[in-house]
N, C-alpha and C positions, 0 to 999 in steps of 0.2 A: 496367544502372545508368544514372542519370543525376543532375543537378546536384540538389544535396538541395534537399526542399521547405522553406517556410516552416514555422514553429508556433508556436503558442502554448501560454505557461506558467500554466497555473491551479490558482494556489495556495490548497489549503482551509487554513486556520486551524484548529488545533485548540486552540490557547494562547493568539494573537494576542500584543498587548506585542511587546517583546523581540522575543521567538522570530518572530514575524513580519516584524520586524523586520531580523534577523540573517540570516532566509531570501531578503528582497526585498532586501539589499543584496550579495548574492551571488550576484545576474541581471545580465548585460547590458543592462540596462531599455529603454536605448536604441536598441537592437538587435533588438529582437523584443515580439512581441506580448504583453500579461498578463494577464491576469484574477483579481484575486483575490474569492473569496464568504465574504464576511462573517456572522457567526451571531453570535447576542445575547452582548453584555454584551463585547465586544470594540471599545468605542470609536466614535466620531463617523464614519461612511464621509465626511464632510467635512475631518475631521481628515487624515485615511489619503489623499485626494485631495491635500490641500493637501500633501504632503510627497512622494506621488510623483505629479507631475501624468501621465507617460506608462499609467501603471497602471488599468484599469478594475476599480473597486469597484464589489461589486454586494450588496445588502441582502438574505440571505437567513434573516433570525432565526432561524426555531424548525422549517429544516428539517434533516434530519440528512443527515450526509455524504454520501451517495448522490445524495438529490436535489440537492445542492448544487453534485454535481460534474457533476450533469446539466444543471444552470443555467447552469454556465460552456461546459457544449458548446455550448447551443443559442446563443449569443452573440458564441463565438468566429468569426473570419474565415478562420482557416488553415486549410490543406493537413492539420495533423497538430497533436493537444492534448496538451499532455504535464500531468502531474499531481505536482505535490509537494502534503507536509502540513509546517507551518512547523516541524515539529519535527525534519525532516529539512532541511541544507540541502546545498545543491548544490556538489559541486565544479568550479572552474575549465574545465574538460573537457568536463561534462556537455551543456551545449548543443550543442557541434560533437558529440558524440557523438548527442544525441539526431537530430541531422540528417543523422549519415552514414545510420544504421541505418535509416532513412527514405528515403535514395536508392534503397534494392531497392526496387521494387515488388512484390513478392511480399510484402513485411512486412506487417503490419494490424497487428500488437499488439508491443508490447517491454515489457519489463522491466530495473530495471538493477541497479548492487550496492549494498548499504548494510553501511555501515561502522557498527560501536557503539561509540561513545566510553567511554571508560573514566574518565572522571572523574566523570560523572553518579551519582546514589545508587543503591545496592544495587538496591533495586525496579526501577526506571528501565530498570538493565543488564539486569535479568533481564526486564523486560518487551520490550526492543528484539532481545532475542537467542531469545525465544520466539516471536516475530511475526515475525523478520526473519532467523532464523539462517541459515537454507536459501538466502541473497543474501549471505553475508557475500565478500567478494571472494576470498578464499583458495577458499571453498567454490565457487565458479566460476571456478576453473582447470581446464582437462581435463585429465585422466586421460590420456591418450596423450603421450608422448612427443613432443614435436618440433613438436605442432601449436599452432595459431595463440594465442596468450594473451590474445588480446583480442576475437577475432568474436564474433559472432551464435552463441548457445547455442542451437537449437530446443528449446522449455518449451511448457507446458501453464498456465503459472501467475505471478505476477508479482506484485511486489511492492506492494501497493495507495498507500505511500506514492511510489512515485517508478517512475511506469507513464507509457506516450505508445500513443496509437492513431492511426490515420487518421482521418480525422474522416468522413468519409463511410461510412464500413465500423461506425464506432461508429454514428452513428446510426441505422443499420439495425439494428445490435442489439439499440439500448435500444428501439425498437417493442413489444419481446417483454419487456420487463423494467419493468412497473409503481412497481416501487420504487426505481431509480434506477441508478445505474451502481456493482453489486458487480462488480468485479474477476473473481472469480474465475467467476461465473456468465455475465458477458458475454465471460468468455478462451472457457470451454468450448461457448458458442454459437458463437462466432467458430471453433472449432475442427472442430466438426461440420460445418460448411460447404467444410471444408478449406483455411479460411484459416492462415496461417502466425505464429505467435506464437513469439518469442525474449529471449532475457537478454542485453542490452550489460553485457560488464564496466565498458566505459569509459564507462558510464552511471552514475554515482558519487553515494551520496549521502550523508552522515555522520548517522545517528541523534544527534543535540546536545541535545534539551529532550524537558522529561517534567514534567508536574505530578500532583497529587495524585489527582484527577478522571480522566486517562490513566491513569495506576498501579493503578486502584481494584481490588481483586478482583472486584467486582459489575459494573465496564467489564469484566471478560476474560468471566465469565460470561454477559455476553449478546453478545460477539463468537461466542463458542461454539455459542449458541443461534440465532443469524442462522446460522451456515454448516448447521450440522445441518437447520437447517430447513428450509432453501434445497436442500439435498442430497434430503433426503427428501419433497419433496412430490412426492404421484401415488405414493409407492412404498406396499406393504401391509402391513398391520400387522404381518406374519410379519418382513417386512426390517425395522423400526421395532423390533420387540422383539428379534430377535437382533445390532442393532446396541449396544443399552442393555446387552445383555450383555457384550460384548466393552468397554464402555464402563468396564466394571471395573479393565480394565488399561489404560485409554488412559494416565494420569497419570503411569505406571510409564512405558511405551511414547514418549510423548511428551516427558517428561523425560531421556530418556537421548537421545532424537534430539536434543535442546537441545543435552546435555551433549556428544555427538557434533560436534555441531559447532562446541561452544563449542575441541572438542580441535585439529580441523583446523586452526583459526585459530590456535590457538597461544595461547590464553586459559581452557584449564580449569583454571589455576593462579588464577584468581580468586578474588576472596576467599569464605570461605564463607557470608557473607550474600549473597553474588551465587546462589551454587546452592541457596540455601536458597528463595529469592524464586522462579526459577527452578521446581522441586518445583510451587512455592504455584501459581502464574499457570496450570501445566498442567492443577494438579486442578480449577481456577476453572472453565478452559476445558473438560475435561471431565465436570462437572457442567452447565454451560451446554451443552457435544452432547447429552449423555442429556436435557434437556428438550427440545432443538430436536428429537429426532429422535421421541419422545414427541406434542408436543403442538405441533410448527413454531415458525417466529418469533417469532409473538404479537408484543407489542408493543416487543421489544429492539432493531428498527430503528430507533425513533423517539428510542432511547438512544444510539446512535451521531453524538456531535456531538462 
């Protein structure tokens, strides 16, 4: 161990207003380094300067979230990047958490918890709880008796809203990654290498905003098609059709993993427009795998803002 490093906070907008708002008044601004990347139709970056002068805006209109969050690596000064989306924001905690978990040097990748607010609408719940269920903080307590409630989870996987890397170990990974920094493809490259990837509980972040646009069924259908796509290239068409197969019951399969862990938390008593929504976002998502794994990506990256 040693005295934790520096990092910086680079915050994608996915709402701006408000919600960006509510996320950069809940930093230490003074404290630590920021970056936010801006995309169209969010406001004057002269505007967003003038109100937090310690903050670096950086103009990045009409790229979609990957590259964007690729824009703020190359930029930043730290030790280590941590990543919110304004729709998540941070709790009180989160910083000294993102820096303890950063003192191993054995870490390269974390993930932390995200919490879902239960006042947001129907849709909103059931979209933050299909994206983020598998983080909710109940669902990362261990299982073991007696042991620690708060360390380093060894994962594979991390939450794309509220993720931190090392910044030198990432940039070696995006080399291999043309489209930008996906999560879950730069965990799994960082992971083949034998680098070491975890989930901080006390890495906290509350799911709070959701607009129309995020909610969309045709947004989950090409999150879908990004991951399948991403999974599937180089594999042959034998694995591509017997996955389209199975593709049948994802919505069934994936819904009840929802529902599963909407239980652990102690929230499957929600209302049932929440698990109706819920049901919708999975079969979204698994009509969006069965094209990615079909025909790849295409162009559902460039839908991702």
């Amino acid at each position: 161990m040693r005295s934790a490093p520096d990092f910086c906070a680079i915050v994608i907008p996915l709402i701006g207003e408000n919600a960006l708002t509510n996320c950069l008044d809940r930093l230490p601004l003074s404290a630590l380094e920021c970056i936010v990347v801006l995309r169209e139709a969010m406001g004057d970056k002269r505007d967003w300067q003038q109100r937090y002068p310690s903050v670096n805006f950086l103009d990045a209109s009409y790229e979609p979230v990957p590259l964007r969050r690729q824009r703020g690596v190359a930029v930043a000064a730290s030790d280590v990047v941590a990543f919110l989306e304004d729709t998540s924001w941070p709790d009180p905690d989160w910083c000294a958490a993102v820096r303890s978990t950063f003192a191993d040097l054995d870490t390269v990748a974390a993930g932390g918890a995200v919490r879902i607010t239960a006042t947001l609408p129907s849709r909103c719940q059931a979209l933050g709880w299909s994206e983020y269920g598998a983080f909710s903080p109940h669902n990362l307590l261990p299982r073991v008796p007696g042991s620690n409630t708060d360390g380093p989870i060894i994962t594979s996987r991390v939450p794309g809203n509220n993720m931190a890397f090392r910044r030198t170990e990432l940039i070696e990974a995006l080399r291999g990654e043309p489209d930008g920094l996906v999560e879950g493809s730069v965990c799994a490259r960082m992971l083949k290498t034998g680098r070491r990837v975890v989930l901080q509980p006390r890495m906290l972040v509350t799911y709070s905003a959701c607009n129309r646009r995020i909610a969309a069924l045709g947004t989950r259908v090409h999150h879908g098609r990004i991951y399948a796509g991403m999974q599937f290239q180089g594999q042959s068409q034998l694995s591509r059709f017997l996955h389209v197969v199975k593709a049948v019951l994802l919505p069934i399969v994936l819904s009840a993993r929802t529902m599963l862990e909407m239980s652990d938390s102690g929230r499957l008593k929600a209302r049932l427009p929440v698990l109706f929504w819920v049901m919708l976002m999975q079969s979204a998502w698994a009509i969006g795998e069965t094209i990615g794994a079909l025909a790849g990506p295409g162009k559902s990256l460039n839908e991702w803002r």
